[in-house]
C-alpha positions in Angstrom: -3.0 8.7 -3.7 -4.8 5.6 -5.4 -4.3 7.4 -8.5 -0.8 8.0 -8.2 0.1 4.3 -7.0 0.1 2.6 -10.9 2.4 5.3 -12.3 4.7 5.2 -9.2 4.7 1.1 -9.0 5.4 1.7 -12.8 8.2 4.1 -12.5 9.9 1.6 -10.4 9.7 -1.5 -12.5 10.6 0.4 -15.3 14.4 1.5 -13.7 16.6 -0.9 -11.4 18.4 2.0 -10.3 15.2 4.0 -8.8 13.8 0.7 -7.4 17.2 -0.3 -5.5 18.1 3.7 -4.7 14.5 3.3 -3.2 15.1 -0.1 -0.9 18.4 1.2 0.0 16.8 4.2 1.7 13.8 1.8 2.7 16.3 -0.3 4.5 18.5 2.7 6.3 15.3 4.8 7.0 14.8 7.0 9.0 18.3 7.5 8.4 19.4 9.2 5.0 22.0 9.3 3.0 24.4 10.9 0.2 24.9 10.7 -3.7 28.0 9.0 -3.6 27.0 6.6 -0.5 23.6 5.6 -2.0 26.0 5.0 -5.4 28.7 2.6 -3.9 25.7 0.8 -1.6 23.3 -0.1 -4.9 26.6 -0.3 -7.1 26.1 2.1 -9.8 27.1 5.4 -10.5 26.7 8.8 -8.6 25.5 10.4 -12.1 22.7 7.9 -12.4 21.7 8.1 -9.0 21.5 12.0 -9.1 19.6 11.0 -12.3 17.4 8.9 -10.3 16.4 11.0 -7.7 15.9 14.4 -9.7 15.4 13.4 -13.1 18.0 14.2 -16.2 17.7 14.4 -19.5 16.2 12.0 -21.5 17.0 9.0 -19.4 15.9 9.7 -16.1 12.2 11.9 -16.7 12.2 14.9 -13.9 8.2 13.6 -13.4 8.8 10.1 -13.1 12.3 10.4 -10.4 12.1 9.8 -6.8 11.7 13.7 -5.9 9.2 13.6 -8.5 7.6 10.7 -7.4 7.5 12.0 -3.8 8.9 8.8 -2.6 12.0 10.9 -1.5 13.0 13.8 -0.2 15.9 16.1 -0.1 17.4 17.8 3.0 20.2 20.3 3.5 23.5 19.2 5.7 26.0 21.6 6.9 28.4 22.2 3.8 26.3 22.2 1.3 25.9 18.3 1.4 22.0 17.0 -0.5 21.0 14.2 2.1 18.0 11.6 0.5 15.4 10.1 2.5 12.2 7.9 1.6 9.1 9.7 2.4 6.3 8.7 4.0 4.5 7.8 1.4 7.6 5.9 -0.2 8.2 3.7 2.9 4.2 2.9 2.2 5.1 1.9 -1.2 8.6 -0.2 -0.7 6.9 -1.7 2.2 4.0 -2.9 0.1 6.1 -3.8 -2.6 8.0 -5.6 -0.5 5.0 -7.8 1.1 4.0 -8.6 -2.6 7.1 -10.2 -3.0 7.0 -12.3 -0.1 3.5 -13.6 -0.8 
């Protein structure tokens, strides 16, 4: 995972919308959450958050999104309903990220 740590620490500085879609779940975890929730809590749109966490187009590259990234994950709901949490390995990285800033 040492490998992977630059790119993902880079993917993040490079897109205010993955970073605070990413310490929004940090900071409901274990809990997830919804497109439109995560949207209205980091105040942007549900399109760029969908963008965010699976990649679209252009924009939002499919291998450097949070699914991508494995700093999320996706799980089913009843309904049909896409619920995002951080992984493991994504509460590692918010956390550290997190510590760097308070240093």
């Amino acid at each position: 995972m040492d490998v992977v740590r630059p790119i993902v620490i880079r993917a993040l500085r490079r897109s205010n919308v993955r970073k605070s879609i990413a310490e929004y779940l940090f900071e409901i975890s274990p809990s997830s959450s919804y497109t439109s929730e995560i949207a209205y809590n980091v105040k942007t749109t549900p399109t760029n958050v969908i963008g965010a966490l699976r990649g679209m187009g252009t924009r939002y590259k499919e291998d450097e999104s949070l699914l991508g990234l494995n700093l999320v994950e996706e799980k089913e709901s009843g309904k049909n309903i896409k619920l995002y949490g951080l992984t493991a390995f994504g509460k590692e990285i918010i956390g550290s990220i997190r510590n760097e800033k308070i240093k």
